[in-house]
C-alpha positions as CSV (number, residue, x, y, z in Angstrom):
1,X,83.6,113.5,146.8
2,X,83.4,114.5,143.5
3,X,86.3,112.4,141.0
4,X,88.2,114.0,139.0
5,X,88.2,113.6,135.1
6,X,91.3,113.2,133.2
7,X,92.0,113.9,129.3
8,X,94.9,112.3,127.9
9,X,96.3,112.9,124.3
10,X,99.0,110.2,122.8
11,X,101.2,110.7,120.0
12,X,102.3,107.6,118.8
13,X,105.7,106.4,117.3
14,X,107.9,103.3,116.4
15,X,110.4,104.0,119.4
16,X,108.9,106.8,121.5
17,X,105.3,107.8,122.8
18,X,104.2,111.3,123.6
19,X,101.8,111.8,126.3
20,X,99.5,114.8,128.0
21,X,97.1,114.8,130.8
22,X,94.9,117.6,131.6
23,X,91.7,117.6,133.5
24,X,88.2,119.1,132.7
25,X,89.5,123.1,133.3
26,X,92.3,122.1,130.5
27,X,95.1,122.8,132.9
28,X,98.1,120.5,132.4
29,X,98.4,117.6,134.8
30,X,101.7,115.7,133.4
31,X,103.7,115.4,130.1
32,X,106.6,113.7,128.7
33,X,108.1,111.4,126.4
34,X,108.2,107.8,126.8
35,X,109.3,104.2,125.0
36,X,106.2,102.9,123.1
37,X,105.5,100.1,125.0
38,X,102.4,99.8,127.2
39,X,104.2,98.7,130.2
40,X,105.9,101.8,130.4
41,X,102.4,104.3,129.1
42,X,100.4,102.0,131.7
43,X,103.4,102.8,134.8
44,X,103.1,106.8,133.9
45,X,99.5,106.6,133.3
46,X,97.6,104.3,135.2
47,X,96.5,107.0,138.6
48,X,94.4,108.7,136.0
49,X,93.0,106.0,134.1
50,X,90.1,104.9,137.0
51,X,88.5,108.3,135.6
52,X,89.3,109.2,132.1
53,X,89.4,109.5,128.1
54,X,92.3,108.7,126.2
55,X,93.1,109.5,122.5
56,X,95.7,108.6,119.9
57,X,96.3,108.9,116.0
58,X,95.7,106.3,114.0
59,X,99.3,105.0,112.9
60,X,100.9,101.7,112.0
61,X,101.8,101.1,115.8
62,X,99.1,101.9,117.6
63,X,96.9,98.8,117.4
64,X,98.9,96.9,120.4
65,X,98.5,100.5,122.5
66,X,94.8,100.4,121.7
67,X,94.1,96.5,122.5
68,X,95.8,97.0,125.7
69,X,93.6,99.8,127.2
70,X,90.3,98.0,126.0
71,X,91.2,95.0,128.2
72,X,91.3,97.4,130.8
73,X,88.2,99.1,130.4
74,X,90.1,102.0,129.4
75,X,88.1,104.4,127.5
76,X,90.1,104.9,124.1
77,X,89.2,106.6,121.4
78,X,91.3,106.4,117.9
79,X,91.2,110.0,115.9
80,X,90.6,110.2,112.1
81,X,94.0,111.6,110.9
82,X,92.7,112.8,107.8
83,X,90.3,115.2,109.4
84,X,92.7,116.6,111.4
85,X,94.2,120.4,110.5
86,X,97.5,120.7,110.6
87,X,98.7,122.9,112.9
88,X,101.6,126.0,111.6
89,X,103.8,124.5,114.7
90,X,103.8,120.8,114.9
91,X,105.8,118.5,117.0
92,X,105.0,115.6,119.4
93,X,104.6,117.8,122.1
94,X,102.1,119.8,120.6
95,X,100.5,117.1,118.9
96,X,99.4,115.5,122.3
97,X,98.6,118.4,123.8
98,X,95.9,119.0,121.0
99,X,94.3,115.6,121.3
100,X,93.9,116.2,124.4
101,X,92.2,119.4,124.3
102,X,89.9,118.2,121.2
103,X,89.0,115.2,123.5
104,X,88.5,117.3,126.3
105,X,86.2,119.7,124.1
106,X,84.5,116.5,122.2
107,X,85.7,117.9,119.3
108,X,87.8,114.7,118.1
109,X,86.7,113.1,114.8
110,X,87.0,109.6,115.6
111,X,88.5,106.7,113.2
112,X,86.5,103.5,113.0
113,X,88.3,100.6,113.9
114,X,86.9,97.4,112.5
115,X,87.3,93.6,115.0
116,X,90.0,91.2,114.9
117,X,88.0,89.3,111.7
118,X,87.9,92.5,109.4
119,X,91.5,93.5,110.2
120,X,93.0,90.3,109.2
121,X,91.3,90.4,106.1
122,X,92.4,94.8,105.5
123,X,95.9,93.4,105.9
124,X,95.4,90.2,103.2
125,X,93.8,92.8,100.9
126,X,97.1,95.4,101.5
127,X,98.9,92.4,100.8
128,X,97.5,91.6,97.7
129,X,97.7,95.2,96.5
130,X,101.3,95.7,97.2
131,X,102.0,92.3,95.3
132,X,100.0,93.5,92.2
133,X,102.1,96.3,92.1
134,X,105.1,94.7,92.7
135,X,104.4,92.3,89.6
136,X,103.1,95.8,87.7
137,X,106.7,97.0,88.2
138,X,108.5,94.2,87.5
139,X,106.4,93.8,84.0
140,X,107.4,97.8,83.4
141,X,111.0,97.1,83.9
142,X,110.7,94.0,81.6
143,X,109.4,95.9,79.0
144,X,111.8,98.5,79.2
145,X,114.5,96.6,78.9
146,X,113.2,94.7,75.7
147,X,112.5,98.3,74.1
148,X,116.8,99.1,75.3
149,X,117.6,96.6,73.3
150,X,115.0,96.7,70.3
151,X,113.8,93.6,71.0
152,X,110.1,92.8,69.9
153,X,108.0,89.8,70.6
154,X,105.5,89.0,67.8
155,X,102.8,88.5,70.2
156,X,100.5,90.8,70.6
157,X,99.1,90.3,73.9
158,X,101.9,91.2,76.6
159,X,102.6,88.5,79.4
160,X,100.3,85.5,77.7
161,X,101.4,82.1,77.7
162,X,103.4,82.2,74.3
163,X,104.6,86.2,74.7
164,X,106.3,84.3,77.6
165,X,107.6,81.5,75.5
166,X,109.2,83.4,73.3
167,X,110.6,85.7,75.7
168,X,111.9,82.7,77.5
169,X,113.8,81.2,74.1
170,X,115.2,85.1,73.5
171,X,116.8,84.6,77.0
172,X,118.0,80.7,76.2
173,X,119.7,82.0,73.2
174,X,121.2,85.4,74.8
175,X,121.8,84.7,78.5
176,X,120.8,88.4,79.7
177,X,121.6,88.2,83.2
178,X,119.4,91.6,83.7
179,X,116.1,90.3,82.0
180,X,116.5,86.8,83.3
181,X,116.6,88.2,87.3
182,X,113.5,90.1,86.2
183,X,111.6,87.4,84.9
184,X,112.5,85.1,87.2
185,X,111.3,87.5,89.7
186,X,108.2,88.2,88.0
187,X,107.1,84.4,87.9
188,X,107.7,84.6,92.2
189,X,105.4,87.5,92.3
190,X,102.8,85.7,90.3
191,X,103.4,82.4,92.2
192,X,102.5,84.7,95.7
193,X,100.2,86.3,94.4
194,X,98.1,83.1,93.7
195,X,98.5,82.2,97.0
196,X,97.4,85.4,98.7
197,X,94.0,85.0,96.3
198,X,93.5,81.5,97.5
199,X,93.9,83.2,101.1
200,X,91.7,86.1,100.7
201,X,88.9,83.8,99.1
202,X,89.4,81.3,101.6
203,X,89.2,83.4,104.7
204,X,86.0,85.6,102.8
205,X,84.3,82.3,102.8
206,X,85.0,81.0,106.2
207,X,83.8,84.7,108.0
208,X,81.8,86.2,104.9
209,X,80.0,83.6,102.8
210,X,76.3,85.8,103.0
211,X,78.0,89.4,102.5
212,X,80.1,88.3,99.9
213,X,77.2,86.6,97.8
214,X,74.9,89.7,98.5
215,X,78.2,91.6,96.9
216,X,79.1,88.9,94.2
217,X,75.3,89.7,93.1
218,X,76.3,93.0,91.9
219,X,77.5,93.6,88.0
220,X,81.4,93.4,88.2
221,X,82.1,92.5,91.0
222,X,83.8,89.1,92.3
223,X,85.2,87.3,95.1
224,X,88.4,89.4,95.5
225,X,86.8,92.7,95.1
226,X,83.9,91.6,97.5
227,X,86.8,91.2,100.1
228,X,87.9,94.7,99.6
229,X,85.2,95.9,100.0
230,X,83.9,94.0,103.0
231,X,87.6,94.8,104.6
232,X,87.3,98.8,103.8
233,X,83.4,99.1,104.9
234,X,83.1,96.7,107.8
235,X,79.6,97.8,108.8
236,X,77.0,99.7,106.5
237,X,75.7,100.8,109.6
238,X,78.4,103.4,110.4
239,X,76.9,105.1,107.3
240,X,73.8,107.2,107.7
241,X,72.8,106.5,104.2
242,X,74.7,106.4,101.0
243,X,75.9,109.8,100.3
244,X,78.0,109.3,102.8
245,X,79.4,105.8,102.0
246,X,80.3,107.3,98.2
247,X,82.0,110.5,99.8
248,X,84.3,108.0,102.4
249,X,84.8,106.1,99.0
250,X,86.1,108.7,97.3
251,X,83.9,108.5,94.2
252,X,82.6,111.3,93.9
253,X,84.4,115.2,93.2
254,X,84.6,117.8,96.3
255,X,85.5,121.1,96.2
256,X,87.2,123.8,98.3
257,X,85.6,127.1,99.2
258,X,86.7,130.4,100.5
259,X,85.1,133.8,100.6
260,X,82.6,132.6,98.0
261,X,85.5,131.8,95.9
262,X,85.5,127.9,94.5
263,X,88.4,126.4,93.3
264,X,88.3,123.5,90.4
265,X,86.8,120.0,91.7
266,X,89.0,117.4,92.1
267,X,88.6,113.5,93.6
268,X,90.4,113.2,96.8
269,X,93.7,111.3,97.2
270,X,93.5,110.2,100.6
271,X,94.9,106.8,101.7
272,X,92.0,105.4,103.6
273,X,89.5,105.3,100.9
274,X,92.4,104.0,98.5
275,X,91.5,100.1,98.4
276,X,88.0,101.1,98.9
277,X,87.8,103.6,95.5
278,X,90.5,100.6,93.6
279,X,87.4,98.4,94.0
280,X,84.7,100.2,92.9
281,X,86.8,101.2,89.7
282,X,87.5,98.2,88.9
283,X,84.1,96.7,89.0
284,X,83.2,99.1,87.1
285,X,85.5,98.5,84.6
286,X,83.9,95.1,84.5
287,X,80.1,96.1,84.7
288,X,80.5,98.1,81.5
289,X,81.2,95.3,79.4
290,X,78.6,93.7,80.1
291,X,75.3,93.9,78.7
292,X,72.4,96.7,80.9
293,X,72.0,99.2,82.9
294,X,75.4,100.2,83.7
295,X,76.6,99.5,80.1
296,X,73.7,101.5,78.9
297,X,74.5,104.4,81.7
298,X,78.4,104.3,80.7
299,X,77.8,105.2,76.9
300,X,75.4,108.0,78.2
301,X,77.8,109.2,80.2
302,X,80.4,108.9,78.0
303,X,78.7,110.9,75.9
304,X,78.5,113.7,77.8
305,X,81.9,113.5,79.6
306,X,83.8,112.9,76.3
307,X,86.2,111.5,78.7
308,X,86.5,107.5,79.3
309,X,87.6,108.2,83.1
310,X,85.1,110.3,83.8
311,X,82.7,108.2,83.0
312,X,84.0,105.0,85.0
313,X,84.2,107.2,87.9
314,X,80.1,108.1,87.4
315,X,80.1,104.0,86.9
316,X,81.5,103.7,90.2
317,X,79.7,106.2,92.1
318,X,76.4,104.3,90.9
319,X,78.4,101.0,92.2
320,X,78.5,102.3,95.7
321,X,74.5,103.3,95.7
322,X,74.0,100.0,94.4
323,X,76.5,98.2,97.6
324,X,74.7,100.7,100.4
325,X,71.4,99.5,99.1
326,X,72.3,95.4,98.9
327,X,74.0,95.7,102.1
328,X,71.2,97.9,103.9
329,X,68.6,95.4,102.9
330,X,70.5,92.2,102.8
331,X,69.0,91.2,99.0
332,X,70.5,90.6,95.9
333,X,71.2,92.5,93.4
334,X,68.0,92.8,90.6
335,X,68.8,95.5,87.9
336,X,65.0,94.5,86.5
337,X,63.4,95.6,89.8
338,X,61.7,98.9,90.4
339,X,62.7,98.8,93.9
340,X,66.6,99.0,93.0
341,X,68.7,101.8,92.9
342,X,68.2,104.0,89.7
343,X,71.0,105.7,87.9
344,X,70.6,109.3,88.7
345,X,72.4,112.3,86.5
346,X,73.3,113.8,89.7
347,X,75.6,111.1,90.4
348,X,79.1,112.6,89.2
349,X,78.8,116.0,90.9
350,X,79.7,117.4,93.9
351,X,76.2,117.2,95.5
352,X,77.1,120.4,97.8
353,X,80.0,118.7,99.1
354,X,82.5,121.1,100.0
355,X,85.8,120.1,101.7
């Protein structure tokens, strides 16, 4: 007797789980909302898991949903969100039935979904950049209430160790409850963010002493940044070579085509290659002030681009040839070597990308 295969689509949400079962001829088996709790999916869905493919969206809740079935030998697959179309109609209904008709057609585009080791360190790193931008705000609102009141520090440098004593004697001799609570909360967000570097370094050197000296070898790039990067990568191996590691990172242009019609190249704002692209910025903010190859390609570029951004962004595409090829061969970083990775004018354009 022949078993019968089952394709099963879950749309995943805080309270409430939609599901959809159909077998190999697409016909719908069962459907229906329930909490989103496994006990309950696992009650509703468990005669069709002995022989079957299950698929969700990557969300923030689906990570318990997705542990769950893998201790059971469940066969679960996580879809990429960004590459899915939207659909004219959408709803929870219909967004179940189409996984599980893209699953059922193998046309899903599945999300990778790094161990237990590599997520901790994606949510230190998310940590970290939500407290930077926290303190970024909190320095913004600071500064906007000094320029309210036309009050100017003679300091030049904003935040330094005396800009802050003087700001701190301004509010001994005024009492502003409004810039006080500010500062005050300012300082806090420093204070964590110390401790979430101490973390992040910490934990990178525990689990990822080798990768992150392989990284570290790089111009511009240090500890924290390593454990970005190492958290938003996980394996070079997923990447067939390093085209595609600078397209996930969102460093280079794309473009969008129709009927031989091309619209104006733009960098892609999508949220998984956020930290990812942050990084490589970053660094190669960094690299350019120092003294080679990357200095010497900057000012070229630079040159060419008239534009300072421009030019970091062609910086930090060359960054992530540079990563694919330490982490592909496991050596260090030598920008004297012939065997490196070469700075190549191609670097900032679309490279027949097309979105």
């Amino acid at each position: 007797m022949v078993r019968k295969y089952f394709y099963i689509g879950l749309d995943v949400h805080k309270r409430t789980t939609y599901y959809a079962v159909r077998d190999w001829d697409g016909k719908t088996v069962i459907e229906g909302e329930c909490a989103s709790t496994f006990r309950d999916l696992w009650s509703i869905l468990e005669p069709y898991t002995s022989c079957c493919k299950i698929t969700l969206e990557a969300s923030t809740y689906f990570y318990f949903i997705y542990d769950e079935f893998k201790k059971r030998n469940v066969e679960i697959i996580v879809a990429n969100t960004l590459q899915l179309r939207k659909l004219v109609g959408k709803n929870d209904r219909l967004d179940a039935a189409r996984l599980s008709d893209m699953l059922r057609l193998t046309t899903i585009p599945e999300s990778f979904i790094p161990g237990k080791v590599v997520q901790y360190l994606r949510s230190l790193c998310l940590l970290r950049y939500n407290c930077v931008g926290e303190c970024t705000r909190l320095k913004n609102q600071i500064h906007a209430y000094l320029d309210s009141k036309g009050v100017r520090i003679p300091v030049r440098t904003p935040f330094s160790k005396k800009w802050c004593n003087h700001l701190c004697d301004y509010i001994n001799e005024n009492n502003p409850f409004e810039l006080n609570y500010l500062y005050q909360a300012e300082q806090q967000s420093e204070k964590r963010l110390l401790i979430l570097d101490k973390e992040i370094s910490s934990y990178v050197e525990e689990n990822f002493s080798d990768t992150s000296e392989l990284l570290m070898s790089i111009p511009g790039i240090g500890q924290i940044w390593s454990a970005f990067i190492i958290a938003q990568v996980g394996t070079i191996s997923r990447f067939s070579d390093k085209r595609k590691l600078r397209r996930y990172a969102g460093v280079v242009p794309v473009r969008d085509e129709s009927a031989h019609k091309s619209k104006k190249e733009y960098l892609p704002k999508m949220s998984s290659r956020k930290l990812l692209r942050l990084a490589l910025v970053q660094a190669a903010h960094s690299a350019v002030k120092v003294k080679g190859n990357l200095q010497e390609y900057y000012k070229k570029k630079k040159r060419q681009k008239q534009f300072t951004q421009q030019a970091i962004m062609c910086v930090a595409s060359s960054l992530s040839d540079i990563l694919y090829h330490v982490l592909s061969t496991g050596k260090p970083y030598n920008a004297h070597s012939r065997n490196e990775v070469v700075m190549s004018d191609a670097l900032p354009t679309t490279e027949g990308f097309v979105s």
